[in-house]
BAMILUM-66846 format. One record per residue: residue in three letters; x, y, z of N, C-alpha, C, CB in turn. Coordinates in steps of 0.02 Angstrom, whole numbers, plus 50000, padded with zeros to 5 digits. Glycine has a CB too. Layout:
! residues N
AlaXYZXYZXYZXYZ
...
This chain:
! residues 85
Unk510715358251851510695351151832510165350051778510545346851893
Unk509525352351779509075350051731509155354551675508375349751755
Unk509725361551680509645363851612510505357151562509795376051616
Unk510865355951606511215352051549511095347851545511745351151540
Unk510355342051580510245336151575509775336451502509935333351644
Unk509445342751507509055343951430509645347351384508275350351434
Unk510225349651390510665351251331510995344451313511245357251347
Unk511135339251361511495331951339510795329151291511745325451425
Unk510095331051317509625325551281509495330551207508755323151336
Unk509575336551203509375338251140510075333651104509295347751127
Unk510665335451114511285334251078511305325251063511985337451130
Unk511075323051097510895317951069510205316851030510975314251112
Unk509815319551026509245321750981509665321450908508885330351005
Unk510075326950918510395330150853510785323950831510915337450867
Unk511025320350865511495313450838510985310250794511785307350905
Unk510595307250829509965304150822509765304350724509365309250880
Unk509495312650732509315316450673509825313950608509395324650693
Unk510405316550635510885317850570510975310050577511685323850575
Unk511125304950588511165300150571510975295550546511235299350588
Unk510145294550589509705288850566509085291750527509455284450630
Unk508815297750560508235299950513508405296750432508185309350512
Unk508785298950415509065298850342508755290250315510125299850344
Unk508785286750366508855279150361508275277650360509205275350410
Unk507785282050425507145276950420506835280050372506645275750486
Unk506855287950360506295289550309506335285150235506355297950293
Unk507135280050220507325275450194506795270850177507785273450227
Unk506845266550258506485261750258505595265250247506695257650328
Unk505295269450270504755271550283504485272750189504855278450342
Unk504635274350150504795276750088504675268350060505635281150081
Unk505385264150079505295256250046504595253850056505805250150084
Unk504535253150131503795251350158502975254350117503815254850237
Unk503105261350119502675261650083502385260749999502645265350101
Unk503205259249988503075259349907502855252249901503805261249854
Unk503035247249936502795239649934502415240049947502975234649960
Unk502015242249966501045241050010500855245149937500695247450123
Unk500775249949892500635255849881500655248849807501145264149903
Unk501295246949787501265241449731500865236149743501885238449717
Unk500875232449785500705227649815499625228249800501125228549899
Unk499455233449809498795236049820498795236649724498715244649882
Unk499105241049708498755241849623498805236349590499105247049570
Unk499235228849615499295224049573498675220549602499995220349570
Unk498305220349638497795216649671497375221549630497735216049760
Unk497255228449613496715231249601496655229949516496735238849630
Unk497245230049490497355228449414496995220349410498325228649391
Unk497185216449454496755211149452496035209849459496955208149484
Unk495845213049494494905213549523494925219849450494615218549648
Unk495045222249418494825227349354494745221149305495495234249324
Unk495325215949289495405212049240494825207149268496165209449227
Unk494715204649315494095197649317493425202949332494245189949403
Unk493465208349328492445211449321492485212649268492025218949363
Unk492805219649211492805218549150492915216449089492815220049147
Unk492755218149037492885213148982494025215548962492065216048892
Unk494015209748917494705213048895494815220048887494885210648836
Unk494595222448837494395231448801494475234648857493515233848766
Unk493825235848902493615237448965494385237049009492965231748991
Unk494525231949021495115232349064495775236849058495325226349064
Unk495845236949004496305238648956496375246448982496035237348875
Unk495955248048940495775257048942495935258349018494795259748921
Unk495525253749067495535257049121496205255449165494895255649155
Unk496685250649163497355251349173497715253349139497585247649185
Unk497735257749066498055265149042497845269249079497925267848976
Unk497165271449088496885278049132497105277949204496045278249134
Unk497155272749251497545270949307498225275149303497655263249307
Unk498615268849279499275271749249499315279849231499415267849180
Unk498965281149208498845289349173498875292649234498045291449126
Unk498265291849273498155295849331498655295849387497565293849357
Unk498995291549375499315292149427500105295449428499285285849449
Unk500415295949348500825297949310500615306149326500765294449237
Unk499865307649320499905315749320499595315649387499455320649254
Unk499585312149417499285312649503498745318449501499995315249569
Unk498135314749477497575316449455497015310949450497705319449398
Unk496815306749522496445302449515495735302449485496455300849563
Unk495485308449487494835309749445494945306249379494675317949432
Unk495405307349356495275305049290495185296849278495845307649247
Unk495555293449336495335286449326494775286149337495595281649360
Unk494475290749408493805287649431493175290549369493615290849522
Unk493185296349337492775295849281492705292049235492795299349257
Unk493305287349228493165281849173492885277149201493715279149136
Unk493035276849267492805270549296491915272349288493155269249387
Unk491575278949291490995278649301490625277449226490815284649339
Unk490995280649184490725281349116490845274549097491075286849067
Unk491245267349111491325261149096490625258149118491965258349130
Unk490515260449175489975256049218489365260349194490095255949313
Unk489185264149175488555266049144488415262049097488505272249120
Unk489035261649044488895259148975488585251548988489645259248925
């Protein structure tokens, strides 16, 4: 009894899998890409009201940049070399 009560629950496991996984990693994917946008348009904003125009500028290309070569150092060094100057 308990070995086909665990062969009925894997086989529905496997339903499970091939059906919906597909769906939520969907939704999970949407979800995060809205929080993930949602966050750099708030951060593009707090960049634009501390620095000057110029200043802003550069550093939402270098953003943009860094994140294009998924290589955040490179924003955060501008960010340091901005704030020295």
């Amino acid at each position: 009894m308990q070995k086909k009560t665990r062969s009925i629950l894997e086989e529905l496991d496997l339903i499970y899998q091939d059906r919906f996984q597909q769906t939520d990693r969907k939704y999970v994917i949407e979800s995060r890409a809205s929080n993930v946008i949602s966050s750099a348009i708030h951060l593009l904003e707090q960049i634009e009201s501390t620095y000057t125009p110029e200043e802003a500028e550069k550093l939402n290309r270098k953003l943009l940049n860094a994140i294009r070569d998924r290589d955040p150092s490179k924003f955060t060094r501008t960010v340091r070399r901005t704030d020295v100057n």
